[in-house]
FISETI-47727 format. One record per atom (N, C-alpha, C): residue number from 1; y, z, x; atom name. Coordinates in steps of 0.2 Angstrom, whole numbers. Last residue first. Example, Ala and Ser with C-alpha at 12.3 -4.5 7.8 and 13.67 -1.06 7.14 Angstrom:
2
+-----+-------+-------+-------+-------+
! num !    yy !    zz !    xx ! atomo !
+-----+-------+-------+-------+-------+
!   2 !   -11 !    35 !    64 !     N !
!   2 !    -5 !    36 !    68 !    CA !
!   2 !     0 !    39 !    64 !     C !
!   1 !   -28 !    39 !    66 !     N !
!   1 !   -22 !    39 !    62 !    CA !
!   1 !   -16 !    39 !    66 !     C !
+-----+-------+-------+-------+-------+
//
This chain:
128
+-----+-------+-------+-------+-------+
! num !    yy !    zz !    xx ! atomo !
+-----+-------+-------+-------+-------+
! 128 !  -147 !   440 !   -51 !     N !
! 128 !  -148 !   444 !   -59 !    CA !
! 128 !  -146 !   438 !   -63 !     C !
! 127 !  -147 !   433 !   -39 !     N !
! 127 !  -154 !   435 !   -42 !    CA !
! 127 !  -152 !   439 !   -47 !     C !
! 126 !  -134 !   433 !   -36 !     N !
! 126 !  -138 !   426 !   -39 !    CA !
! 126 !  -145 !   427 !   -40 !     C !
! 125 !  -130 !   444 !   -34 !     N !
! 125 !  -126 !   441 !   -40 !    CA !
! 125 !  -131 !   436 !   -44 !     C !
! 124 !  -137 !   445 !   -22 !     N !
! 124 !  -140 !   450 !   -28 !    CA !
! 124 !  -138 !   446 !   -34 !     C !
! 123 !  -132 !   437 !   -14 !     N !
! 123 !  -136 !   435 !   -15 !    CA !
! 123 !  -138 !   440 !   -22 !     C !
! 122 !  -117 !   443 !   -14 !     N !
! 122 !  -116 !   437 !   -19 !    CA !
! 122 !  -125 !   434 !   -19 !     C !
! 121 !  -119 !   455 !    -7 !     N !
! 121 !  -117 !   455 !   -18 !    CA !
! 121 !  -116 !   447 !   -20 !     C !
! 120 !  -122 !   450 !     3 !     N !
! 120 !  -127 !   454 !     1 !    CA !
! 120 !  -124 !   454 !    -7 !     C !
! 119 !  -110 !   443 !     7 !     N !
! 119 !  -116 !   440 !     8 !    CA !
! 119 !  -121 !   446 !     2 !     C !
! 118 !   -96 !   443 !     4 !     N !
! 118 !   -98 !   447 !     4 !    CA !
! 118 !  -107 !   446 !     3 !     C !
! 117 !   -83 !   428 !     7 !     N !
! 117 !   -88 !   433 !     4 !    CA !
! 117 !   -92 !   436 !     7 !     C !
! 116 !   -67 !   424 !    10 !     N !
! 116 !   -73 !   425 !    13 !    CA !
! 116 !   -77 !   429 !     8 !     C !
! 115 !   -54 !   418 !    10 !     N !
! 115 !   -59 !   416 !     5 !    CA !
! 115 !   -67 !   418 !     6 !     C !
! 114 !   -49 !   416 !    23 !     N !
! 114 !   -45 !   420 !    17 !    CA !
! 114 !   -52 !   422 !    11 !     C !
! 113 !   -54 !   406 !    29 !     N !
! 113 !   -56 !   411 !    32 !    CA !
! 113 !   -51 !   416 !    26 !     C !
! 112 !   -54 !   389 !    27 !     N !
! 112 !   -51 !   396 !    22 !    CA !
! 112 !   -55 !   405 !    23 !     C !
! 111 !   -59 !   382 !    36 !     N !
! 111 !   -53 !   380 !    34 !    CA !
! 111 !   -48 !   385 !    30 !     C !
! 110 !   -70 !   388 !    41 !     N !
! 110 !   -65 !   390 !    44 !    CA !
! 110 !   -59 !   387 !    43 !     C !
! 109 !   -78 !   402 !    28 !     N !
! 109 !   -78 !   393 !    28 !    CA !
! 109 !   -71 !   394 !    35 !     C !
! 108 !   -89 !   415 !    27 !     N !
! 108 !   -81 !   411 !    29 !    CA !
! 108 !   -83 !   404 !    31 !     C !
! 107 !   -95 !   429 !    24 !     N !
! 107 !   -98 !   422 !    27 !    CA !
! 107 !   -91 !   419 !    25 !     C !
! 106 !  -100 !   447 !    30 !     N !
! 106 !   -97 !   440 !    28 !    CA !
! 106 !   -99 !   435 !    30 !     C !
! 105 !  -106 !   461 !    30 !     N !
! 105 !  -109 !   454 !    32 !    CA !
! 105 !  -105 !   451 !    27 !     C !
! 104 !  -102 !   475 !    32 !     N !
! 104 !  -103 !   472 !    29 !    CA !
! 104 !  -102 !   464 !    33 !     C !
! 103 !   -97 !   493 !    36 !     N !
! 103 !   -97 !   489 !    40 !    CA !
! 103 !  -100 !   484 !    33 !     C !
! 102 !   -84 !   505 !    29 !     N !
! 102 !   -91 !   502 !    30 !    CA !
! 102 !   -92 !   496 !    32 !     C !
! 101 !   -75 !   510 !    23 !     N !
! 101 !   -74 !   511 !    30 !    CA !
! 101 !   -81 !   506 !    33 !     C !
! 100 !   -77 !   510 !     5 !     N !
! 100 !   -75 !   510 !    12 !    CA !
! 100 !   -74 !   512 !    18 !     C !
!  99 !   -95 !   504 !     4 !     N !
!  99 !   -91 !   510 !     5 !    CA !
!  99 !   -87 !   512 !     8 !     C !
!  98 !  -103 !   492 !    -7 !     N !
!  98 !  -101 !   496 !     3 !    CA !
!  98 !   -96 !   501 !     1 !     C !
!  97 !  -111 !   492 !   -18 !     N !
!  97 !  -106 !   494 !   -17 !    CA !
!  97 !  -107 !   494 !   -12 !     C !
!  96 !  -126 !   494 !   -26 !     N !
!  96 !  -124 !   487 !   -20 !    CA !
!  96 !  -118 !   488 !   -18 !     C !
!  95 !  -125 !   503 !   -35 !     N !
!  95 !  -128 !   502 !   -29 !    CA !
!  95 !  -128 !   500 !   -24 !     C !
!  94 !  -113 !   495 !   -44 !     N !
!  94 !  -114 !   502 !   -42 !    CA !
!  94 !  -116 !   504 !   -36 !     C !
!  93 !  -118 !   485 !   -53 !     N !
!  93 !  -114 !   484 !   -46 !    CA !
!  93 !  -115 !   493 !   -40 !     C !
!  92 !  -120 !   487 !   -66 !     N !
!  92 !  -126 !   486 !   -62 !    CA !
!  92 !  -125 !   485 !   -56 !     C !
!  91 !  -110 !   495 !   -69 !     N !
!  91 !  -116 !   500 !   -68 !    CA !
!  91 !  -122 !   494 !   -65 !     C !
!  90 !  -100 !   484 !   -71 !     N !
!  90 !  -100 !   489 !   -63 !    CA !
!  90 !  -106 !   495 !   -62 !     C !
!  89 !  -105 !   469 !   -73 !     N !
!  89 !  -103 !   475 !   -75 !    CA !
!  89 !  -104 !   480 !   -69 !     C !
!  88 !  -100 !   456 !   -62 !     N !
!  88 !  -106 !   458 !   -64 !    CA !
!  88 !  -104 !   466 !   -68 !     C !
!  87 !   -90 !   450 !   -51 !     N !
!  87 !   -91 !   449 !   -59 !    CA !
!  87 !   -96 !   454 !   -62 !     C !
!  86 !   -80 !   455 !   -39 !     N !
!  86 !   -88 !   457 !   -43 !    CA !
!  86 !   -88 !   454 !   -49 !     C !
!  85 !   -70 !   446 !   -25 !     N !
!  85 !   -73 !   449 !   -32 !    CA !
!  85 !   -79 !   451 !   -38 !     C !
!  84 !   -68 !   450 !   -11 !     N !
!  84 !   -73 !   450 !   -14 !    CA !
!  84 !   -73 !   450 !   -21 !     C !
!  83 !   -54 !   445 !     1 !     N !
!  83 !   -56 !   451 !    -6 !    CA !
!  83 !   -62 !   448 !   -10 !     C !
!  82 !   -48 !   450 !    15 !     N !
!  82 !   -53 !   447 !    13 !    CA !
!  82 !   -54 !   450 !     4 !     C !
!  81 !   -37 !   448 !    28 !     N !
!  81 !   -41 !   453 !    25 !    CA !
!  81 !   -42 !   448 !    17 !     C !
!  80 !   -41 !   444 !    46 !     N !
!  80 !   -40 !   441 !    39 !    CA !
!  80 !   -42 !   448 !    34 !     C !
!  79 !   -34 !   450 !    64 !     N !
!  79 !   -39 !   449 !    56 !    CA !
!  79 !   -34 !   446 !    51 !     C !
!  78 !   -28 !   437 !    77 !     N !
!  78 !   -28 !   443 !    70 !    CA !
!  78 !   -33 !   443 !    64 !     C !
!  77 !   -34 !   426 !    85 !     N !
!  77 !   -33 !   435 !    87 !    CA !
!  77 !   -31 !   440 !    82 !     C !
!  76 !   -45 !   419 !    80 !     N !
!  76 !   -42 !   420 !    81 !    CA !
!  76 !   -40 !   427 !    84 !     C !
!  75 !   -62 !   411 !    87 !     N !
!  75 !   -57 !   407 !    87 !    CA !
!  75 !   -48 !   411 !    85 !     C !
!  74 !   -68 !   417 !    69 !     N !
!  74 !   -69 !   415 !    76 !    CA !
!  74 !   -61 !   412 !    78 !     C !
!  73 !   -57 !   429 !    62 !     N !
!  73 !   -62 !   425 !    61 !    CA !
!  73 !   -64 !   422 !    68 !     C !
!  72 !   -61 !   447 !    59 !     N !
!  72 !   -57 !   441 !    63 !    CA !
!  72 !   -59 !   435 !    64 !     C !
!  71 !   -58 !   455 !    43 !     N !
!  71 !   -63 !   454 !    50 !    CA !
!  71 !   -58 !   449 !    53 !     C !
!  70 !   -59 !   468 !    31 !     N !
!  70 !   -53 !   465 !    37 !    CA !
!  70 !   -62 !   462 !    40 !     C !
!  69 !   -59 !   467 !    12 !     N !
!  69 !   -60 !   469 !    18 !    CA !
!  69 !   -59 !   465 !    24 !     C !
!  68 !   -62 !   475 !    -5 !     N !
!  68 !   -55 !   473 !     2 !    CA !
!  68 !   -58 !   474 !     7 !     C !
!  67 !   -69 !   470 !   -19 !     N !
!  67 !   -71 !   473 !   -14 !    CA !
!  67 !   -65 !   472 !    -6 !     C !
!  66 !   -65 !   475 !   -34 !     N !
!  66 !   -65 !   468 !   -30 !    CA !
!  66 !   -65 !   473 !   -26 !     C !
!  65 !   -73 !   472 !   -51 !     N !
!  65 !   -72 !   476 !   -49 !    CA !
!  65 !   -70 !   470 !   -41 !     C !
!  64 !   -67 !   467 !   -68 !     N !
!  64 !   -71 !   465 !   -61 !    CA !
!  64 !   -68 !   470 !   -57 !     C !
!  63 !   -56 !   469 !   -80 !     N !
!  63 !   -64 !   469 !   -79 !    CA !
!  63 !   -68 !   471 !   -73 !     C !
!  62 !   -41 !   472 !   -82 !     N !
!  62 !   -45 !   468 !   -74 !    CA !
!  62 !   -53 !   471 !   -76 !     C !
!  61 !   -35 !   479 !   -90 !     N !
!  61 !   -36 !   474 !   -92 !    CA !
!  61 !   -40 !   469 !   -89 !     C !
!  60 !   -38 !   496 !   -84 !     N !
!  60 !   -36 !   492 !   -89 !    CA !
!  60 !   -37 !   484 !   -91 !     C !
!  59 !   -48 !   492 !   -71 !     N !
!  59 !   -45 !   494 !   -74 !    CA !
!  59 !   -39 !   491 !   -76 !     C !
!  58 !   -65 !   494 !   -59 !     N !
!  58 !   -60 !   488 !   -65 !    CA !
!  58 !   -56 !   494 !   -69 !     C !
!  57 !   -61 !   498 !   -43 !     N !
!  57 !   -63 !   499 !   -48 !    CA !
!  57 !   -62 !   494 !   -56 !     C !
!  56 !   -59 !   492 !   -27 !     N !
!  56 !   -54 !   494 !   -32 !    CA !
!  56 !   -59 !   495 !   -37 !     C !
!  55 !   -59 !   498 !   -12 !     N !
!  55 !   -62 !   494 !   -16 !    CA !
!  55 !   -62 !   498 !   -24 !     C !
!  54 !   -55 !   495 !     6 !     N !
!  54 !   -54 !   497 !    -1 !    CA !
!  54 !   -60 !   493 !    -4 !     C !
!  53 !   -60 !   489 !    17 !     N !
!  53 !   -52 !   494 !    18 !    CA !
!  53 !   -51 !   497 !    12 !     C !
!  52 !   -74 !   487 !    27 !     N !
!  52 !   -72 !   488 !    18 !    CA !
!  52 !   -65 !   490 !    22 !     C !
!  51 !   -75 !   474 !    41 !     N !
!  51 !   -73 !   481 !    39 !    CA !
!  51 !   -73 !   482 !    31 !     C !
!  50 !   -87 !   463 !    45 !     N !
!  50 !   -82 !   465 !    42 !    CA !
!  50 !   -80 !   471 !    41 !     C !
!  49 !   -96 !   451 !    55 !     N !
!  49 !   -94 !   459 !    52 !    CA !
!  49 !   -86 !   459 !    48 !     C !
!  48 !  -101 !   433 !    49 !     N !
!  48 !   -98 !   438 !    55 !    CA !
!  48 !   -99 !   446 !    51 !     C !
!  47 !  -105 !   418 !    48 !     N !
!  47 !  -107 !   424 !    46 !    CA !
!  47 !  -104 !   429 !    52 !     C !
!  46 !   -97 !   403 !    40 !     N !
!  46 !   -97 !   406 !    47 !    CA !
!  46 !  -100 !   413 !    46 !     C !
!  45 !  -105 !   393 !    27 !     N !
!  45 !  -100 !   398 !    33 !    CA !
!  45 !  -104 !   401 !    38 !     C !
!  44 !  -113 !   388 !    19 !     N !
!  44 !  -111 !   383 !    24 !    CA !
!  44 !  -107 !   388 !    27 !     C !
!  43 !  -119 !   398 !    11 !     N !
!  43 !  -123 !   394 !    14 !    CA !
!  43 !  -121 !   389 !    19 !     C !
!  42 !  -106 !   406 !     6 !     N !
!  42 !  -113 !   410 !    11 !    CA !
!  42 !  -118 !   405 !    14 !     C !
!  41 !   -98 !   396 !    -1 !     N !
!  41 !   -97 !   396 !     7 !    CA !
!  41 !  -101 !   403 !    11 !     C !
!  40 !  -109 !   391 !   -11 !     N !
!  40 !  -106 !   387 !    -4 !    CA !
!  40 !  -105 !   388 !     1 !     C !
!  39 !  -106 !   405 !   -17 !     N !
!  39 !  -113 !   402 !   -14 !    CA !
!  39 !  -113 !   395 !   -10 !     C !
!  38 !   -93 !   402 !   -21 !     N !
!  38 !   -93 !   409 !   -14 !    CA !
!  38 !  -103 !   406 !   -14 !     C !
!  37 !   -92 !   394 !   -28 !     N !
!  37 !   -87 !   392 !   -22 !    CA !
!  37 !   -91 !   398 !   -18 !     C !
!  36 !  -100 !   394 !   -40 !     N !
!  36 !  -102 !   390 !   -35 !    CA !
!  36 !   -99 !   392 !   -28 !     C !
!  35 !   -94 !   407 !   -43 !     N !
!  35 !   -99 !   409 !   -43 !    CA !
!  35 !  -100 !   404 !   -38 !     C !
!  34 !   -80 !   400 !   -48 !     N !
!  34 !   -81 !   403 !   -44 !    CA !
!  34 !   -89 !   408 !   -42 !     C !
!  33 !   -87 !   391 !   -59 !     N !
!  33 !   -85 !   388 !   -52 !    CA !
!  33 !   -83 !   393 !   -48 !     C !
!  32 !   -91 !   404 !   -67 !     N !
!  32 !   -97 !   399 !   -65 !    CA !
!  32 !   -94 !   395 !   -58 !     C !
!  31 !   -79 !   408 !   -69 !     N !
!  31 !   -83 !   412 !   -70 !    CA !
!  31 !   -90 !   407 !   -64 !     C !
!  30 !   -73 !   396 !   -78 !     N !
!  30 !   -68 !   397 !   -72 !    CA !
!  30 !   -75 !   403 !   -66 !     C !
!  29 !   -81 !   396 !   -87 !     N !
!  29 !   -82 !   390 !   -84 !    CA !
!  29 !   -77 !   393 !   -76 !     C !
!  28 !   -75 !   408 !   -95 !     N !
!  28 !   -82 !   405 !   -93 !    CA !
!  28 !   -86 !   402 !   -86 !     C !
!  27 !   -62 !   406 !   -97 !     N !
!  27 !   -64 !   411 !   -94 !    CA !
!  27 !   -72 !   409 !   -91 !     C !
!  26 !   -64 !   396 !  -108 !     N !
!  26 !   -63 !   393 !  -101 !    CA !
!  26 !   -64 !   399 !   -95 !     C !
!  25 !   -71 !   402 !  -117 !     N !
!  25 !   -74 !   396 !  -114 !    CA !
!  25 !   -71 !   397 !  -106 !     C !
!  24 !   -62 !   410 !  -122 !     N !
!  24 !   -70 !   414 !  -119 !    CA !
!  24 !   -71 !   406 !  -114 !     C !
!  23 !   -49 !   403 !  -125 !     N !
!  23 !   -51 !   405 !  -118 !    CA !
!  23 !   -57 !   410 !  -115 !     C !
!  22 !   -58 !   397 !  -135 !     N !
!  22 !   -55 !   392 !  -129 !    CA !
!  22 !   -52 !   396 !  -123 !     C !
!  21 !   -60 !   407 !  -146 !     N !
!  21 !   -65 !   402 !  -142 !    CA !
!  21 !   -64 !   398 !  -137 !     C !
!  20 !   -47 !   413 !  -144 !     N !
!  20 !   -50 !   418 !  -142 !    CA !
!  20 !   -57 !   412 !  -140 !     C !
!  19 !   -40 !   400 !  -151 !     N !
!  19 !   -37 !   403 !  -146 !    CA !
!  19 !   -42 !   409 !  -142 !     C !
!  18 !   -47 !   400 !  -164 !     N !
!  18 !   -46 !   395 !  -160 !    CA !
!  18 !   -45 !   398 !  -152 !     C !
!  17 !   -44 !   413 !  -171 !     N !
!  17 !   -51 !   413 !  -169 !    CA !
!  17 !   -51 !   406 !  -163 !     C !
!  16 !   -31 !   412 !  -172 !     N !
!  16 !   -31 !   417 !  -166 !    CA !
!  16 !   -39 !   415 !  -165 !     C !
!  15 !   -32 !   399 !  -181 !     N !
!  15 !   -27 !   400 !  -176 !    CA !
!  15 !   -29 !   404 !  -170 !     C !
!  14 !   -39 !   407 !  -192 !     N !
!  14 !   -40 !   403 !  -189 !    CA !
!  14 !   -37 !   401 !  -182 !     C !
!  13 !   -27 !   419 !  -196 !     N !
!  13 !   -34 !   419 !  -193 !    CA !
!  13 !   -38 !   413 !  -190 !     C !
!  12 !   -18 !   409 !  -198 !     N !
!  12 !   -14 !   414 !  -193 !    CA !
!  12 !   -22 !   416 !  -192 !     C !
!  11 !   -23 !   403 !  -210 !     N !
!  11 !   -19 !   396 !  -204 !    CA !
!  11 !   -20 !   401 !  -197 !     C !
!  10 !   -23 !   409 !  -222 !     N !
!  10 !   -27 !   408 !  -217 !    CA !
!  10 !   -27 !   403 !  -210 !     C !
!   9 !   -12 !   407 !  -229 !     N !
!   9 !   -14 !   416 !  -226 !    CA !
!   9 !   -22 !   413 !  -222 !     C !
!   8 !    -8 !   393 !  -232 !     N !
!   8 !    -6 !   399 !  -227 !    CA !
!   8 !    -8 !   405 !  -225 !     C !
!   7 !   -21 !   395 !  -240 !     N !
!   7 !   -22 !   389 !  -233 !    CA !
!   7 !   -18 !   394 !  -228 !     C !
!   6 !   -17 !   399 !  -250 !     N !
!   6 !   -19 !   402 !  -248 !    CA !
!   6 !   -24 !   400 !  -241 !     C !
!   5 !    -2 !   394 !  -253 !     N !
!   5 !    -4 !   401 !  -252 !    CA !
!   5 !   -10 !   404 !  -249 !     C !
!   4 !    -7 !   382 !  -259 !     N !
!   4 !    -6 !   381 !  -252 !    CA !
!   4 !    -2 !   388 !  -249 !     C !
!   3 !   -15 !   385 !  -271 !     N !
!   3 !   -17 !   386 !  -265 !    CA !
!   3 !   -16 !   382 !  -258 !     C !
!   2 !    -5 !   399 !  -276 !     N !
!   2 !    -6 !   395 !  -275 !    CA !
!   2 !   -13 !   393 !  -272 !     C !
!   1 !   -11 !   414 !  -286 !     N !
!   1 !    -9 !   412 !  -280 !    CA !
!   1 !   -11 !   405 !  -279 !     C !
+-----+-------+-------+-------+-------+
//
C-alpha cells in the first residue's frame, strides 16, 4: 500500500474526530451562555407564579429535559407560555421536577417575558 493510500484511509477518521471535537466544544460553550442568560434573568427579573402545562422527558436525540409553563407578565392581559430547559442528567433532576398543574416561581426580564426561568432548578443547577 502506497502511502498516499494510506493518508487516504485516514483523512475520513480524522475528519469525523475534527468535527465531533468542535461540536463537543461548541455544544459546550453554547451550554455555559445559556446557564449565564437564565442566572441573569433570576437575578435581574421580575419574580411571579406560574402554572407547569407540561414537562417533556429527554428523547431520542434531545438529552435535556424542558419544563412548559403559563404565567402573565406584569402589565399584560395574556399569559406567556414559558419553557425551562434542564441540562443536568434527569436522575439528578428527578426530585426538583414540578409537577404538571403545579404552581412554580419564575423570574422574567420584561423585554423577554418568553425567556422566563424556573427559579428553584436554576439555583439547584448552580449549586451542582
Amino acid at each position: 500500500m502506497g502511502e498516499r493510500a494510506v493518508l487516504a484511509s485516514l483523512a475520513l477518521p480524522i475528519i469525523i474526530l475534527c468535527l465531533v471535537a468542535t461540536w463537543t466544544a461548541y455544544a459546550s460553550f453554547n451550554s455555559s451562555q445559556q446557564t449565564e442568560r437564565q442566572l441573569r434573568t433570576l437575578e435581574c427579573g421580575i419574580a411571579c407564579r406560574a402554572t407547569v402545562v407540561g414537562v417533556q422527558r429527554p428523547f431520542l436525540f434531545d438529552p435535556y429535559t424542558r419544563v412548559y409553563f403559563e404565567f402573565v407578565p406584569q402589565g399584560s392581559d395574556a399569559p406567556v407560555r414559558g419553557c425551562h430547559i434542564e441540562r443536568r442528567a434527569s436522575t439528578e433532576v428527578a426530585m426538583a421536577l414540578p409537577a404538571s398543574g403545579g404552581q412554580v416561581q419564575v423570574s422574567y426580564l420584561p423585554e423577554q417575558p418568553e425567556c422566563a426561568v424556573i427559579g428553584k432548578l436554576v439555583s439547584t443547577a448552580a449549586a451542582a
